[in-house]
C-alpha positions in Angstrom: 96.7 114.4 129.1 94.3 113.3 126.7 94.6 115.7 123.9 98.2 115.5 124.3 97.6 111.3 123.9 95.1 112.2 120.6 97.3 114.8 119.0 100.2 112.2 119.5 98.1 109.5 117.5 97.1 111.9 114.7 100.7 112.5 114.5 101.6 109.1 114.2 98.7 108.5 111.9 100.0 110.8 109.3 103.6 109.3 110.0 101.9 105.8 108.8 99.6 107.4 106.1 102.9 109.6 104.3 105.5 106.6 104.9 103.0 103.9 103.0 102.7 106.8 100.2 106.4 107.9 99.9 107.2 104.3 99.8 105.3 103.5 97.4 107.3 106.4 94.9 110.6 104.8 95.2 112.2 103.0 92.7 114.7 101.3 94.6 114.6 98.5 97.6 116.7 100.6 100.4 114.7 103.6 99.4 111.7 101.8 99.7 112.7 100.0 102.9 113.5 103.1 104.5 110.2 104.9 104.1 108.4 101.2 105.7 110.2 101.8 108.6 108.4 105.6 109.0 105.0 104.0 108.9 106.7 101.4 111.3 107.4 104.0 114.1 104.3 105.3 113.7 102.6 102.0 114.6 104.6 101.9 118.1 104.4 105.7 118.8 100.7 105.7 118.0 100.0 102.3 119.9 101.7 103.3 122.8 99.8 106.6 123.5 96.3 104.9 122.9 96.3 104.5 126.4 95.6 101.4 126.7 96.8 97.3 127.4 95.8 96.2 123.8 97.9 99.5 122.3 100.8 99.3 124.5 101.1 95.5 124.2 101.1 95.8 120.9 103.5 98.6 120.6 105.9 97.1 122.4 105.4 93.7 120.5 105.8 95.4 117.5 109.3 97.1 118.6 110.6 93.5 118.9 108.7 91.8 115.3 110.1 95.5 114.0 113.8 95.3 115.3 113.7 91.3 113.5 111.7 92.7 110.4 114.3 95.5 109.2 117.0 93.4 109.8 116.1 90.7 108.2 115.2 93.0 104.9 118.4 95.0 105.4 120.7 92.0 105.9 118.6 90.9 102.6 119.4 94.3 100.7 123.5 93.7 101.8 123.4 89.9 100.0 121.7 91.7 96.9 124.4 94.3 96.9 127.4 92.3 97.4 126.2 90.2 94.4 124.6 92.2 92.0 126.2 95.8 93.0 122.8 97.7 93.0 119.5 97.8 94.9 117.2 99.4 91.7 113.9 97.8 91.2 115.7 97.2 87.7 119.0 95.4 89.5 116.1 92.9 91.3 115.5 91.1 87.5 115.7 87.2 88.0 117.0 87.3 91.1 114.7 84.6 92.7 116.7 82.4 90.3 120.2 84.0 91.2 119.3 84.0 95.0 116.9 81.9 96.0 118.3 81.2 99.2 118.2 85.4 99.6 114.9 85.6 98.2 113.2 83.0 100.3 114.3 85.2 102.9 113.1 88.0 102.0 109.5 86.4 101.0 109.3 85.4 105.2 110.4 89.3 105.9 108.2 91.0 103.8 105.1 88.7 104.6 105.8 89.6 108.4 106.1 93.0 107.4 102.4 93.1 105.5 101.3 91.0 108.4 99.9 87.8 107.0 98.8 85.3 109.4 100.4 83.7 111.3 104.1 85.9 110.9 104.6 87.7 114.2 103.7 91.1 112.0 100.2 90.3 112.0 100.0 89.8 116.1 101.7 93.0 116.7 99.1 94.9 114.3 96.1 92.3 115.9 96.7 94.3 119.3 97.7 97.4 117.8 93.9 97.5 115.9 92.4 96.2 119.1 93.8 99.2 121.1 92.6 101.8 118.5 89.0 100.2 118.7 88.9 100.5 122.5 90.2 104.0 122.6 87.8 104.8 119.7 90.9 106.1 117.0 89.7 104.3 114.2 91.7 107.2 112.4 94.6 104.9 113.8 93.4 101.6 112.8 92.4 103.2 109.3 95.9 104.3 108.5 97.5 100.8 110.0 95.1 99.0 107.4 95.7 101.4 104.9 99.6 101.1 105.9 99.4 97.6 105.3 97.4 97.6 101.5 100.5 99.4 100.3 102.8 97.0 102.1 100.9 94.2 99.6 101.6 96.3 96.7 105.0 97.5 97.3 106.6 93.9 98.2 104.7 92.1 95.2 105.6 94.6 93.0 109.6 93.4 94.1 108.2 89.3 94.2 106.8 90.1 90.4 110.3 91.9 89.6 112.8 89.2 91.0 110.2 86.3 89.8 108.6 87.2 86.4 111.0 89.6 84.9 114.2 88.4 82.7 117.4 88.6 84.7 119.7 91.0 83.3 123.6 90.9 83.2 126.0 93.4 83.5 126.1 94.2 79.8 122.7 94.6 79.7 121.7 91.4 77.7 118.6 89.7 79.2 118.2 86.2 79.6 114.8 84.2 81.1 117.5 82.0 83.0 120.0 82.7 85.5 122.8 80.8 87.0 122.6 80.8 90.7 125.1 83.0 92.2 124.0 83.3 95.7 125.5 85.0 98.5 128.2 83.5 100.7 127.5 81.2 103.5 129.2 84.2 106.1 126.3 86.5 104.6 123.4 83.2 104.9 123.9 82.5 108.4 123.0 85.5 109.6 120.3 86.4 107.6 118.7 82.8 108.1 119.3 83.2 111.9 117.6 86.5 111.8 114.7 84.8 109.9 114.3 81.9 112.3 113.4 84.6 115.1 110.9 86.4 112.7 109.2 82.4 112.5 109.8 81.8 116.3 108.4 85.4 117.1 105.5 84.2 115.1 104.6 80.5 116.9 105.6 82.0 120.5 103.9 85.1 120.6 101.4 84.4 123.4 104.3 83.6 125.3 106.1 86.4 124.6 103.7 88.7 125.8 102.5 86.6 129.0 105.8 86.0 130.2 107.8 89.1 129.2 105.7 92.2 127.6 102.9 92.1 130.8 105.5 92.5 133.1 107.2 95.8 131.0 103.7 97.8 130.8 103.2 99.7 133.8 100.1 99.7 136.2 97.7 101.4 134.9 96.9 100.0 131.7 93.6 98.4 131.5 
């Protein structure tokens, strides 16, 4: 029914609201990661019951971007640990020196996760605020923008750590220079296949939801 549908949204808006701000209190990357991917199921529950196209499109957009987007940072948090053994803001210190290769990685993941133009992140949260505006929840679209300011702080705070600060070494001593000690080519390939679907996901979005997400929502959506 429909307060069932708006009770659901204000659910999944305070989902998106407390993840961005619980995030945002970490001190560590999985931590931090973790409490994204809260205001992440938020986005899909709450698009999905806005009962609408633009919602459930983009709900369903957004479980795909999503499934690509945490793996890609997770598969990026396993390279950090099997190098530097820790996942502290303080272990991330040079680290776009030590890992570029990483690092570059990461940069595409969190962008698609903040949703900057054109990274698939930012078509799956383009339908997701056009549903809200149809159904008239701008309490949703609110919280998804709001959602999204803290994703800009929390994943420049880690660029500004991994590009600005010193690296550290495992006695402690700092240095402004790091040798590059990147993560094996078995741990790469799989993160940079990952990240080529978070690009294609990006460039092919109009076909993916013409030719594969119209044909999953069910009648009725308008």
């Amino acid at each position: 029914t429909l307060a069932v549908s708006h009770y659901i949204v204000w659910l999944a808006c305070i989902a998106i609201v407390m993840g961005a701000i619980l995030a945002l209190a970490q001190h560590d990357l999985k931590k931090m990661l973790t409490y994204i991917i809260v205001a992440e199921v938020g986005y899909m529950v709450g698009g999905a019951w806005l009962g609408n196209r633009a919602g459930m499109t983009g709900a369903v957009l957004h479980i795909v971007n999503d499934a690509l987007m945490t793996l890609c940072a997770f598969l990026v948090v396993c390279n950090i640990v099997y190098k530097v053994r820790g996942y502290a803001f303080a272990d991330l210190k040079g680290l776009f020196a030590k890992m570029p290769f990483t690092m570059g990685a990461f940069v595409i993941g969190a962008l698609s996760i903040i949703g900057v133009p054109p990274t698939c992140g930012f078509f799956s949260k383009w339908y997701l605020i056009l549903g809200a505006i149809q159904a008239h929840h701008y309490d949703f679209m609110v919280a998804l923008l709001f959602s999204s300011l803290i994703n800009v702080v929390l994943f420049f705070r880690v660029f500004e750590i991994g590009f600005y600060e010193p690296f550290s070494d495992h006695e402690g001593h700092e240095h402004h220079s790091a040798v590059m000690a990147e993560a094996p080519l078995s741990m790469l390939i799989p993160l940079y296949i990952v990240t080529a679907g978070l690009i294609l996901a990006g460039l092919y979005t109009g076909d993916i939801v013409n030719h594969i997400i119209r044909f999953v929502i069910p009648e009725g959506f308008i």
